[in-house]
C-alpha positions, 0 to 999 in steps of 0.5 A: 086459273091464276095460282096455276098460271103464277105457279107456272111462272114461277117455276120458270123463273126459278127454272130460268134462274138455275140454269143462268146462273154460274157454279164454281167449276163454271164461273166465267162471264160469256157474253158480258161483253156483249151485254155491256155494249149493249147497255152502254149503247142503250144509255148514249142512246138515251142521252143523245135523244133526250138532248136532241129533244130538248134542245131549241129550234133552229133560229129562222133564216136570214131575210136578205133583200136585194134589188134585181138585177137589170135586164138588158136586151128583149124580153122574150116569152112562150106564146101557144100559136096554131100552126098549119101542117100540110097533111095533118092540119092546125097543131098547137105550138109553143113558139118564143116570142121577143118584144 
């Protein structure tokens, strides 16, 4: 099983090989440009994530302490408070109230 099955690629290889490979009449380069781009793309690629990788965490952010700013006037909040509705009955509001 495996002499047929390296046989068989091989004489794809070989197959392969024959028809890729350019003759004297024929001896121009198609899509080597391509092939260039490619590559190139792939070595950058390569180059610019392996720096990425390697380089050093961000520093952490700066603790900047502050005092808070005064509050004037009435502090307000939101209280829940029942409220009647003629016809329907207690409902649940949510009304502000200020000291």
């Amino acid at each position: 099983m495996t002499k047929t099955l390296y046989s068989l690629v091989a004489a794809t290889v070989i197959a392969a090989a024959a028809v890729t490979a350019p003759t004297s009449a024929d001896a121009r380069c198609r899509g080597c440009g391509v092939a260039a781009g490619v590559v190139g793309g792939l070595a950058v690629g390569a180059i610019i994530g392996s720096a990425i990788a390697n380089s050093p965490p961000p520093p952490p952010p700066a603790v900047i302490y502050a005092e808070p700013e005064p509050v004037y006037g009435p502090v307000c909040h939101i209280e829940r408070h029942r409220v009647w509705i003629e016809g329907y009955g207690y409902r649940v509001r949510r009304v502000q109230v200020c000291d």
